[in-house]
GUTI-500264 format. One record per residue (C-alpha): z negated, x negated, y; residue number from 1; residue in one letter. Coordinates in Angstrom, 2 decimals, always signed. Example, Ala and Ser with C-alpha at 12.3 -4.5 7.8 and 13.67 -1.06 7.14 Angstrom:
2
+---------+---------+---------+-----+---+
|       Z |       X |       Y |   k | r |
+---------+---------+---------+-----+---+
|   -7.80 |  -12.30 |   -4.50 |   1 | a |
|   -7.14 |  -13.67 |   -1.06 |   2 | s |
+---------+---------+---------+-----+---+
REM end
This chain:
152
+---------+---------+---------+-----+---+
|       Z |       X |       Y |   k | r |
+---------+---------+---------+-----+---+
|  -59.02 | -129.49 | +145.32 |   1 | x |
|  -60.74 | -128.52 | +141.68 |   2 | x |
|  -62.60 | -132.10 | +140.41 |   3 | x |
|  -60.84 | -131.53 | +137.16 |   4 | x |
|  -57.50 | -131.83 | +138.81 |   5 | x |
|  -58.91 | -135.02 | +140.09 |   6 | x |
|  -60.08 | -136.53 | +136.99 |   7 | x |
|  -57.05 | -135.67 | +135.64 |   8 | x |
|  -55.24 | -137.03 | +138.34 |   9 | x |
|  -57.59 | -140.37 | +138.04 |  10 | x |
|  -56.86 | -140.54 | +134.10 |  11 | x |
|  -53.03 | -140.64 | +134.62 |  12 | x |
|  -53.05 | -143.24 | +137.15 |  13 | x |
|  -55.35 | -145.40 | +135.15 |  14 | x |
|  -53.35 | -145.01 | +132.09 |  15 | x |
|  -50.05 | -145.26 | +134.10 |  16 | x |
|  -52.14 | -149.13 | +135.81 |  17 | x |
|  -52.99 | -150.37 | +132.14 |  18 | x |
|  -49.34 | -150.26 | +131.21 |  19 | x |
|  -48.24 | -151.90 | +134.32 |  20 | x |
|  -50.97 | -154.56 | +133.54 |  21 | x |
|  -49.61 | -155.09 | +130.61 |  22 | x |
|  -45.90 | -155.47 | +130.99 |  23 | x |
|  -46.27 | -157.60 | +134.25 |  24 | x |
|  -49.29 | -160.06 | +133.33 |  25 | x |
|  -47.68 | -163.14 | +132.33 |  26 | x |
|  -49.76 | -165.68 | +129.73 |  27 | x |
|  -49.44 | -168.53 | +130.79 |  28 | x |
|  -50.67 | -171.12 | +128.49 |  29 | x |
|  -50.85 | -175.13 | +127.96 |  30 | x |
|  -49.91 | -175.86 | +124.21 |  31 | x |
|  -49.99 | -179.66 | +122.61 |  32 | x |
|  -47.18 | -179.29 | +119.90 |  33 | x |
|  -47.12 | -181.69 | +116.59 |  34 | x |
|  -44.69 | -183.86 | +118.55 |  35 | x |
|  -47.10 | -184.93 | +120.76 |  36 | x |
|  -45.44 | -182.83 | +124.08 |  37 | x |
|  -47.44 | -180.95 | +126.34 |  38 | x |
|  -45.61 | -177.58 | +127.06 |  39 | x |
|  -46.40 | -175.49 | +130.14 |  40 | x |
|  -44.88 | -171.52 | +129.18 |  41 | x |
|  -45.28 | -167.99 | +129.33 |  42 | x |
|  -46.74 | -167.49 | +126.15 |  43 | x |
|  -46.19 | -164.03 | +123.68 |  44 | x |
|  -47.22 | -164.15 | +119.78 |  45 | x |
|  -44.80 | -163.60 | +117.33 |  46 | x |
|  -46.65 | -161.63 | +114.68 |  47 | x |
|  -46.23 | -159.73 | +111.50 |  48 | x |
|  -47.83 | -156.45 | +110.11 |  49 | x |
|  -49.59 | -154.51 | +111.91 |  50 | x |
|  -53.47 | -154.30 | +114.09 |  51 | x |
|  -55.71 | -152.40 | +111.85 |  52 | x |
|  -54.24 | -152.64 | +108.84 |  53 | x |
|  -55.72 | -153.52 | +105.24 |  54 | x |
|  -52.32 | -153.65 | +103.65 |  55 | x |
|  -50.43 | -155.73 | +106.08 |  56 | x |
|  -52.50 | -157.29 | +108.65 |  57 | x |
|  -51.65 | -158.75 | +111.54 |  58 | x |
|  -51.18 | -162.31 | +111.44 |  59 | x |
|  -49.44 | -164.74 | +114.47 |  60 | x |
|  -46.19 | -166.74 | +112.46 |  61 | x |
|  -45.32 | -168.20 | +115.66 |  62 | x |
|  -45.04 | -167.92 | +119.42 |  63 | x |
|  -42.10 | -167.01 | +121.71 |  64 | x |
|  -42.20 | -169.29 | +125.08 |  65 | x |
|  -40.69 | -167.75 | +128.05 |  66 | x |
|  -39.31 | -170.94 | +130.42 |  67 | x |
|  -41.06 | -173.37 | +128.86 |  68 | x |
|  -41.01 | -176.58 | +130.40 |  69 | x |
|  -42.42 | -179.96 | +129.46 |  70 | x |
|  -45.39 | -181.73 | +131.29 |  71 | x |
|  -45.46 | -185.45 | +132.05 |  72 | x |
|  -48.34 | -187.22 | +134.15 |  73 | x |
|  -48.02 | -190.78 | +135.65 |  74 | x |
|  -49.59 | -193.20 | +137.29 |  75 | x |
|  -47.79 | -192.81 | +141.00 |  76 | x |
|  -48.93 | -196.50 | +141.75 |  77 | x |
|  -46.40 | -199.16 | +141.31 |  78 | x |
|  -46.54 | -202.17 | +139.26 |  79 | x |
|  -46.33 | -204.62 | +142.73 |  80 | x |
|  -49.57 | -202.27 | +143.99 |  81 | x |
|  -51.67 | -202.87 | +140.50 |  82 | x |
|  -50.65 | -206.27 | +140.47 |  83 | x |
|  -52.18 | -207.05 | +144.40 |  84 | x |
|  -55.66 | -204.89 | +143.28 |  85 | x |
|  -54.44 | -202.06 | +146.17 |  86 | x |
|  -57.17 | -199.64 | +145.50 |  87 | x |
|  -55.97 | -195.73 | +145.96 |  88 | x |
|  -58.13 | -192.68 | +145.11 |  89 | x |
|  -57.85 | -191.41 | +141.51 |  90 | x |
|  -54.95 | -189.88 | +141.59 |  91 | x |
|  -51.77 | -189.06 | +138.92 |  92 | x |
|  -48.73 | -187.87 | +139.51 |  93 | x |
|  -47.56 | -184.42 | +137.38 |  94 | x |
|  -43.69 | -183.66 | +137.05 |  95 | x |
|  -42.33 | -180.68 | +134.50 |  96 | x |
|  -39.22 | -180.69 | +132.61 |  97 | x |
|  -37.03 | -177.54 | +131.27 |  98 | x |
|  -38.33 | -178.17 | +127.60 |  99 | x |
|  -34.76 | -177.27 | +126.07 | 100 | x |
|  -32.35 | -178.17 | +129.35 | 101 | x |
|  -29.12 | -176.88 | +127.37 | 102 | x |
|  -30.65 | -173.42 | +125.63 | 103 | x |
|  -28.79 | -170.83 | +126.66 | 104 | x |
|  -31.83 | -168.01 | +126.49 | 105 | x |
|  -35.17 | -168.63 | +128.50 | 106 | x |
|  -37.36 | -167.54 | +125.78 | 107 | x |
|  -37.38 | -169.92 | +123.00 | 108 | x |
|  -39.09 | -168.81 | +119.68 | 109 | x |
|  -41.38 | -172.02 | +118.02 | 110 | x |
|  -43.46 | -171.91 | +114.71 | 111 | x |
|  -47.39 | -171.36 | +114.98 | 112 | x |
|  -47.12 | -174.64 | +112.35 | 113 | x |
|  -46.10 | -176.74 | +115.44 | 114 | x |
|  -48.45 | -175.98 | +117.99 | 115 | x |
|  -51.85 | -177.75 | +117.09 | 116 | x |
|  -53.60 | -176.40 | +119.81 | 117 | x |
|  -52.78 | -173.68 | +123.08 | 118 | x |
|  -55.41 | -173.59 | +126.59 | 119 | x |
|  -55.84 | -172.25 | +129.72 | 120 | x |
|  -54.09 | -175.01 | +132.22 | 121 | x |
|  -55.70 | -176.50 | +135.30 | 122 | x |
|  -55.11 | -173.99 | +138.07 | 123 | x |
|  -53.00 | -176.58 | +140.18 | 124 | x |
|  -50.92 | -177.24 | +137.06 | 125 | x |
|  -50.49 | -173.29 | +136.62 | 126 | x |
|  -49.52 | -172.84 | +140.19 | 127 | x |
|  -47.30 | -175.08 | +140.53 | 128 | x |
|  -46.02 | -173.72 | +137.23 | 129 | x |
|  -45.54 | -170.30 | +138.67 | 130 | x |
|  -44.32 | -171.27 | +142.29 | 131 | x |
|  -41.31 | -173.87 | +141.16 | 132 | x |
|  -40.39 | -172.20 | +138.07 | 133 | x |
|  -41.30 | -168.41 | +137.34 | 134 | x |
|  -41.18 | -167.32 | +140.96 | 135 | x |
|  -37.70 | -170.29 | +141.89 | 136 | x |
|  -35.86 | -169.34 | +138.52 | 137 | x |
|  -35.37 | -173.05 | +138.15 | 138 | x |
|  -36.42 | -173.60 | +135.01 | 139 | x |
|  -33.26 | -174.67 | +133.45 | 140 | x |
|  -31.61 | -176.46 | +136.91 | 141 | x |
|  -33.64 | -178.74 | +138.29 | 142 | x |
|  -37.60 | -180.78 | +137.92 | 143 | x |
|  -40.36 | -180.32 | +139.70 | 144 | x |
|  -42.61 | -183.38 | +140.82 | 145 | x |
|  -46.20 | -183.62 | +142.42 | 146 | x |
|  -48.42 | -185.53 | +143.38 | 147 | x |
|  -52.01 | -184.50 | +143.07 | 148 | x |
|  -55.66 | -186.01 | +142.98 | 149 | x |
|  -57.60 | -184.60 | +140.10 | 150 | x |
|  -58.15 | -180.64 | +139.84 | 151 | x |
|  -61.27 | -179.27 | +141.07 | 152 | x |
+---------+---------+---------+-----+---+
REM end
């Protein structure tokens, strides 16, 4: 075989791997909204104008969340264990909640206005993210509760 057919070869399937990439790699992303909520979601901008441009910019007006679900941490200790001074290992307990439980669509457009700040979540928090919702489809049908000692 001629190297150029090859490198051509090589060139297509890189191209052809960078558009798979991009479709298929989900952002997931921990936002704090103005409400006070923590919101676990796969996480697209919702922009106007266009990259590049000196007439109309790009700029992000908001955020489309795809299964977004709520995240509440508590104490798993009960009152009758804090009360006797049973010491446990540092511990909390992390549950997520279908953010908007009677939305008919799974992607649910918010204002960038409302979300004071967006991270990277702890990679327990993001797994069990992606195991009992993205990869379950349960996102809208049931919770999801564990317990967990700190991330690492």
């Amino acid at each position: 075989m001629s190297s150029r057919w090859i490198s051509t070869l090589y060139r297509v399937l890189f191209s052809c791997y960078n558009i798979w990439r991009q479709i298929y790699t989900m952002t997931i992303k921990l936002l704090l909204l103005k409400s006070g909520e923590d919101i676990i979601a796969d996480v697209q901008e919702m922009a106007v104008g266009e990259e590049g441009s000196i007439d109309t910019p790009k700029r992000v007006v908001g955020y489309f969340l795809n299964k977004p679900c709520v995240v509440k941490m508590k104490d798993p200790r009960t009152l009758d264990e804090q009360e006797k001074g049973v010491i446990h290992k540092a511990g909390f307990q992390v549950s997520l909640f279908p953010w908007m439980p009677l939305a008919k669509e799974e992607t649910i457009p918010i204002t960038a206005d409302w979300v004071i700040t967006m991270v990277e979540p702890m990679n327990s928090l993001k797994k069990m993210y992606q195991e009992d919702i993205v990869n379950h489809g349960q996102s809208n049908q049931s919770n999801s509760t564990r317990a967990s000692d700190s991330d690492k």
